[in-house]
N, C-alpha and C positions, 0 to 999 in steps of 0.2 A: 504494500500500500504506500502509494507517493501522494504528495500535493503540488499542484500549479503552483505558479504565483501566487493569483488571485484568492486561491481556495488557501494559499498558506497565510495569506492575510489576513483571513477573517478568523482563520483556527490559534492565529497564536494570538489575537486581541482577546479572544475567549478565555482563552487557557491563562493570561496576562489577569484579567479579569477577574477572574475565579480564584486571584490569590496564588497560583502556581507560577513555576518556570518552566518554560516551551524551552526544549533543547533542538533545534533547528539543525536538523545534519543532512549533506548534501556536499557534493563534489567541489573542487575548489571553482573559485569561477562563477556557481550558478547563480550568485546574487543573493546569496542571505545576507549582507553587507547592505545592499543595496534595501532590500526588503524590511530588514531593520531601521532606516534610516526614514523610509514612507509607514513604518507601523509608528513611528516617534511622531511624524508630521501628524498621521490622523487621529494619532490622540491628542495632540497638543502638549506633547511631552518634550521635555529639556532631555538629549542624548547623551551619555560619558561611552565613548569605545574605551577597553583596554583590550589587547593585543596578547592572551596568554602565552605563546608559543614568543613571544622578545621578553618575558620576566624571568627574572633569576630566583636562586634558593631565598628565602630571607627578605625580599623586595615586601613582602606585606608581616611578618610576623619579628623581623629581626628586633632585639632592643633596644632602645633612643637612647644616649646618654643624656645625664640631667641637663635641660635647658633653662633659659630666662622665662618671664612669664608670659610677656612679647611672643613668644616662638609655639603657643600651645593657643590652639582655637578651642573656646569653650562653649559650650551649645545650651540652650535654657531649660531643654526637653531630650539632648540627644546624647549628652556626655560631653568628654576631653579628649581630642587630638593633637600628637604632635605635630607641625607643619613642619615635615622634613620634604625636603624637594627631590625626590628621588621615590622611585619604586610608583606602588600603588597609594601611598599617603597621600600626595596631591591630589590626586583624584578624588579620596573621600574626603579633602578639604572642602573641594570644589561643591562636589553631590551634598555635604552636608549644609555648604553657606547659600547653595542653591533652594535647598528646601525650608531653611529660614529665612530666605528672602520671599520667596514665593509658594509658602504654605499650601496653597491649591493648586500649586502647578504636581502635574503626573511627573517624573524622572525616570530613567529607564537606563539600566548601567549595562551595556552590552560586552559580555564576555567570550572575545572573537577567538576562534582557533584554539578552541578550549583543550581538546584531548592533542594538540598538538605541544603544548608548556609539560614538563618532567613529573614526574610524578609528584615528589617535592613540590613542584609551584602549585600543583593540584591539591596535593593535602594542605597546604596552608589554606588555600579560597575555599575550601567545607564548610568553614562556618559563614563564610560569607554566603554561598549558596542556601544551604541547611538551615543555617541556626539564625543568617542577617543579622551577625554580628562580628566585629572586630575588635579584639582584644577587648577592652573597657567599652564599648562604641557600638553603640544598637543604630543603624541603618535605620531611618526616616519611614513613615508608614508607606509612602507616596512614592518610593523608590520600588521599583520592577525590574527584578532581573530577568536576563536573556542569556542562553548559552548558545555558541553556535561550534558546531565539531566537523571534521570531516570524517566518512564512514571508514568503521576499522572491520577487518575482518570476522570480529565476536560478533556483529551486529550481524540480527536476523537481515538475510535478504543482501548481506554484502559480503560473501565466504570470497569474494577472490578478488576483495578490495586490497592495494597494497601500498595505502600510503603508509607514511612513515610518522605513526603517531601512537601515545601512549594511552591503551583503552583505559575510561574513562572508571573510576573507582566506584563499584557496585551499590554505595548511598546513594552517588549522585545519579545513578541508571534508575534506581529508587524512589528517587525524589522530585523528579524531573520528568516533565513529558514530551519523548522523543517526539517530534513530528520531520517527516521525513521528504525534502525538497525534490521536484525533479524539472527539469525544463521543459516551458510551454511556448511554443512559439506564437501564438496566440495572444497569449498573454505578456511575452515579449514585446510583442510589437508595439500594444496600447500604451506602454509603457515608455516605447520609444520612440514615439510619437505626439508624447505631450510635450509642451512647451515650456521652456525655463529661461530666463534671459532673454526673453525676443528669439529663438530658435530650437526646434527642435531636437530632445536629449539627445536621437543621432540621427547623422548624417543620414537624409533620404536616398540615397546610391545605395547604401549598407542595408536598408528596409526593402531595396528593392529587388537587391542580391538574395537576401533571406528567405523572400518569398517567393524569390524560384528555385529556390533550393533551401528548402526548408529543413532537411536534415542535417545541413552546416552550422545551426544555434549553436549545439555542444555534442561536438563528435569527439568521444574518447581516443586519447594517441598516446604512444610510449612516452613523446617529450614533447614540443609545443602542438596545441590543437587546437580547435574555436571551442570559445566558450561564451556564455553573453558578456561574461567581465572584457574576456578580450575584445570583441566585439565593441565594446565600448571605448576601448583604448584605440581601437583600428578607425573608428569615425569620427574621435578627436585631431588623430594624425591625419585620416583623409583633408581636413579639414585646414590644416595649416599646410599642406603638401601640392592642395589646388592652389597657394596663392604663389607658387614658383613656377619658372618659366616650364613650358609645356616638354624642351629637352631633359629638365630635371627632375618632373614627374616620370618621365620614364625610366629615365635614369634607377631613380629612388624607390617607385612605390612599390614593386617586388620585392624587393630585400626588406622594408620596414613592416610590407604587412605580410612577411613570413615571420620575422621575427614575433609578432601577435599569436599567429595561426596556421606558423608550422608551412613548410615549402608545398605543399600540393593547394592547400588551400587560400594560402596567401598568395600563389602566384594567377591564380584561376583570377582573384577577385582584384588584382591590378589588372589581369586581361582587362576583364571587367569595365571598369572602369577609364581603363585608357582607349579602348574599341569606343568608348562615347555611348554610356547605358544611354543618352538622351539628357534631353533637359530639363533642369529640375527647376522646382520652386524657389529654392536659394538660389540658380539660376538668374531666373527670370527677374527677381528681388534687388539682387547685388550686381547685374550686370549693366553696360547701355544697352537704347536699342539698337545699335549699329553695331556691338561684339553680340550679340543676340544675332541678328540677321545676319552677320558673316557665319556664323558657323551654321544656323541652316542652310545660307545658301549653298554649302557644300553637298547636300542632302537633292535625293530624285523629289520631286511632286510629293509621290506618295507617301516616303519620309518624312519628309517635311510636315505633311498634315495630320500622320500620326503621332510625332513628336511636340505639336502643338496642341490636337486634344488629350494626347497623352499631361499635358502640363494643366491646360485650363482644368482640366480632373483632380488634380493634386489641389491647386488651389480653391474649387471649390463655389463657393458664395462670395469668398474674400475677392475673386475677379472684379465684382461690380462696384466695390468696398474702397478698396485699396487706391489710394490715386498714383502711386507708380506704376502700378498694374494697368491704371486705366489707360495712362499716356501712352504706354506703350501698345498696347492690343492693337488700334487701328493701321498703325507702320507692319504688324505684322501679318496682319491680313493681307496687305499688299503684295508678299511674297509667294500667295498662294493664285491658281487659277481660279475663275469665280466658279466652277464646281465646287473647289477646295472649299474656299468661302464659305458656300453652301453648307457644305458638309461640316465643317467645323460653326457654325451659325447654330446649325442646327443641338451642338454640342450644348453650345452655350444655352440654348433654348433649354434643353435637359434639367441644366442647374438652377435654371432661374425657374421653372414651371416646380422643380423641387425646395427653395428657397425662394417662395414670390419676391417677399419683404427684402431682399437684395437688390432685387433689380428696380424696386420703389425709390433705394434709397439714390440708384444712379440715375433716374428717372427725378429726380427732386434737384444732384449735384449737378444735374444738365443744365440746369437754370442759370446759373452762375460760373458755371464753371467750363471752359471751352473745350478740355480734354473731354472730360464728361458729354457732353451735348454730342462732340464727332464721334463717340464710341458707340453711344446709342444711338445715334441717327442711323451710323454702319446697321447695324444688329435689326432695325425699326427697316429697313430697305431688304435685307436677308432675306426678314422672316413674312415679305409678299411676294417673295419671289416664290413661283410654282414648280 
């Protein structure tokens, strides 16, 4: 038994909920990093990551020597800490002055790469898992822990797993409910497809790749493979790698998105990519319309007009919306024959008979606005034509 994304979304806010800890296990890569990070947003919780597998013997239980009275944070309700800056102390500085600041905020201390830290680092965090307490120091009601593991061979369902990690001590198998990750591509994509900073989390080339070849999300390999982690690093790089000269993308993008995803699969999706998947939204957004028309015009008729409803599809409602969108549409109409026109008219018709209230509002910016008026005047001429 695995869970999607989605479905692992809702199983660990329950299990979070109900007072337990969701042990989140899945292969490296799949996004439990990720997944913890969107369970924090929709609770409205304050995030602490630690990183099990970089702590040493001693980093949470060693003893302080006597300090000033400066150097020990005192809590009204929670106990005494030393504030030593090293190990896990800072962290429960942070978690604890967090939860006296903000009393009703949820906190959520995520415990990354758990069975991957020594045994040693693991029996030290017992009490912090178990008991939600350190040393003298009871952990805030508001605090929710998370463990996140990668599958070891003891676990049901994983007999010919072979990382290299230390099975997790039979309290905490105990006390904790495994729920077990698997990838969705499905549920990748909606994921990759929301927007953060004005752009989409990735690169639409890499959404477009994916979904034609859907079994490339997370293809298990001896040494580098795709995963959606990687996958994320590979559309960050695509991303700073289109803004070099077009000798250098070639040059480059095989070798950097093998190093990602491993030489079969990294070299497939610079073909990809450098063949000219077509043109995107970022495209169409970030380009003039004069490098826009040069590179269709390299393009037969029929090209060309699948590569333009192919785009007006991507963007959607935002066509009629957008006023760099708008300026440009009518220059590219131009490139087409008026069959083309037609046919791509007709596109547009699609979207706006699907989103009326879009095409109202370019019907309003016509008024005022002269890109507007020649867009829909075009579109208004199309669509009497028989």
């Amino acid at each position: 038994m695995a869970l999607s994304y989605r479905a692992m979304l809702k199983a660990a806010l329950a299990v979070v909920q109900a007072g337990n800890v969701p042990n989140i296990v899945g292969t490296a890569g799949i996004g439990k990093s990720a997944l913890v990070s969107d369970l924090a947003r929709q609770m409205h919780a304050h995030l602490f990551t630690t990183v099990v597998s970089l702590a040493e013997k001693g980093d949470l239980s060693i003893p302080v020597p006597p300090l000033r009275d400066e150097a020990f944070v005192k809590t009204s309700q929670y106990g005494t800490l030393a504030n030593v800056q090293f190990g896990y102390s800072q962290t429960l500085v942070e978690i604890v002055k967090n939860a006296e600041a903000h009393p009703e905020q949820a906190i959520i201390w995520f415990l990354d790469e758990f069975n991957r830290g020594t045994s040693a680092v693991q029996s030290e965090l017992m009490n912090v898992v178990l008991q939600r307490q350190v040393n003298s120091l009871h952990l805030p009601d508001q605090v929710h822990i998370i463990i996140a593991e990668n599958p070891d061979s003891s676990m049901e369902g994983f007999n010919e797993s072979n990382y290299a990690v230390t099975p997790a001590d039979a309290a905490i198998k105990d006390r904790t409910v495994r729920l077990v990750m698997q990838s969705s591509l499905s549920d990748w994509l909606l994921w990759a497809k929301q927007v953060e900073n004005g752009q989409q989390r990735i690169a639409p080339l890499v959404i477009e790749y994916l979904q034609a070849h859907p079994d490339q999300l997370d293809h298990p390999a001896t040494d580098l493979g795709p995963t959606p982690r990687a996958w994320q690093r590979v559309s960050q790089n695509l991303r700073q790698l289109q803004k070099l000269p077009s000798s250098d993308q070639h040059q480059l993008m095989p070798d950097v998105f093998s190093g990602d995803l491993g030489v079969e699969t990294g070299t497939d999706f610079a073909t990809f990519v450098l063949k000219g998947a077509g043109l995107q939204q970022e495209d169409f957004m970030q380009q003039s319309v004069d490098e826009i028309s040069a590179a269709l015009q390299k393009l037969s008729e029929g090209e060309r007009l699948a590569q333009l409803q192919k785009l007006v599809n991507q963007c959607g409602p935002q066509i009629f919306t957008d006023p760099g969108m708008i300026a440009k549409m009518p220059a590219l109409f131009t490139l087409l024959s008026p069959d083309g026109q037609y046919a791509l008219g007709q596109t547009l018709g699609k979207i706006a008979n699907d989103h009326p209230e879009s095409l109202r509002d370019l019907y309003r910016a016509a008024s005022d606005n002269q890109a507007a008026e020649k867009f829909y005047r075009l579109l208004s001429q199309i669509a009497v034509q028989e």
